[in-house]
C-alpha positions as CSV (number, residue, x, y, z in Angstrom):
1,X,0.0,0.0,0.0
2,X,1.6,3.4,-1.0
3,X,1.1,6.4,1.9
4,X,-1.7,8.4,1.2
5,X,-1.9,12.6,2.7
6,X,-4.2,12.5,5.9
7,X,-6.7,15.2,6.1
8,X,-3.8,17.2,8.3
9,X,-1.4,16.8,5.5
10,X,0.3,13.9,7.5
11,X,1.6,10.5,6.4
12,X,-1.3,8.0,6.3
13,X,-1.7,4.6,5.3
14,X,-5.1,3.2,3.9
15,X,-6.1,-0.6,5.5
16,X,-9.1,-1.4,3.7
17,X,-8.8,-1.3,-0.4
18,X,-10.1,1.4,-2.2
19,X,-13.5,0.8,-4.4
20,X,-11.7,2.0,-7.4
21,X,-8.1,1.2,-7.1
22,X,-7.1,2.2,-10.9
23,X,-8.7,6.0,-9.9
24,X,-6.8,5.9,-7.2
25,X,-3.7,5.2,-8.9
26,X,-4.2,8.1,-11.4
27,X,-5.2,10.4,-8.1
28,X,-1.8,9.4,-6.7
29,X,0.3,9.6,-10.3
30,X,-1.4,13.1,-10.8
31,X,-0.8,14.8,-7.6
32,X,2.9,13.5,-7.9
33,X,3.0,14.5,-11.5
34,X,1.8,18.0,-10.7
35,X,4.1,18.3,-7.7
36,X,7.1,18.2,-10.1
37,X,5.9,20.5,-12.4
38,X,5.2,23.4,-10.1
39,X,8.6,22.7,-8.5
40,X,10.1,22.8,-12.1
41,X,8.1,25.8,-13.3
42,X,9.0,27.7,-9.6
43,X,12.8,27.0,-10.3
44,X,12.3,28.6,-14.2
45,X,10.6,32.0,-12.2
46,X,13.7,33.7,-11.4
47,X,15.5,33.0,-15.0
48,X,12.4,34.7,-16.9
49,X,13.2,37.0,-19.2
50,X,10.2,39.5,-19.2
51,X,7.0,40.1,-16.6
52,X,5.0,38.3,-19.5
53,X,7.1,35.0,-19.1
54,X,6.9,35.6,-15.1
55,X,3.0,35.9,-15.4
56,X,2.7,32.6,-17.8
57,X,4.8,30.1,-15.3
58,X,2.3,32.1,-12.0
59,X,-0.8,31.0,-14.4
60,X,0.4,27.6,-15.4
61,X,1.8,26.9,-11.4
62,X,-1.9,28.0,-10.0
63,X,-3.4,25.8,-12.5
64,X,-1.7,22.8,-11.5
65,X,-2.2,23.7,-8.2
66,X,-6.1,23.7,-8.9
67,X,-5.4,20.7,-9.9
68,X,-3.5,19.0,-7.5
69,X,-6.0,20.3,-5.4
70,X,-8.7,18.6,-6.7
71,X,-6.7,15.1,-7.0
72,X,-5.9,15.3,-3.1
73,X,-9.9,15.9,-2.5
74,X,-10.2,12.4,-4.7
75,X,-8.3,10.6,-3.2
76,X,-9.3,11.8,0.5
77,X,-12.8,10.9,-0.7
78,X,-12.4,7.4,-2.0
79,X,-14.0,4.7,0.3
């Protein structure tokens, strides 16, 4: 069983199987996916080149953070 984020943001693990183990799978793949990306777009921030570059990476990282979001609710709402 791979450690799920409690509702606290701690280190969790589930003890009963999910009822939909491949959504939970793509819950888990996304919210590590989108982790990586904002790290990756956060490190490109300071080597922008123009406020218009700076204002893309913000709007792509608070997108994927929307998104990450919304994975975590899944999977803390799986049964």
């Amino acid at each position: 069983m791979k450690p799920l984020l409690g509702p606290r943001g701690s280190m969790s693990e589930r003890f009963l199987p999910t009822d939909d183990p491949v959504l939970e799978a793509v819950l888990q793949w996304t919210v590590a996916r989108d982790a990586q990306d904002v790290r990756r777009l956060l490190e490109w921030l300071p080597e922008a080149r123009s406020s218009r570059e700076r204002k893309a990476l913000l709007d792509r990282v608070r997108d994927l953070l929307a998104e990450l979001e919304s994975a975590l609710d899944g999977l803390e709402n799986l049964s």
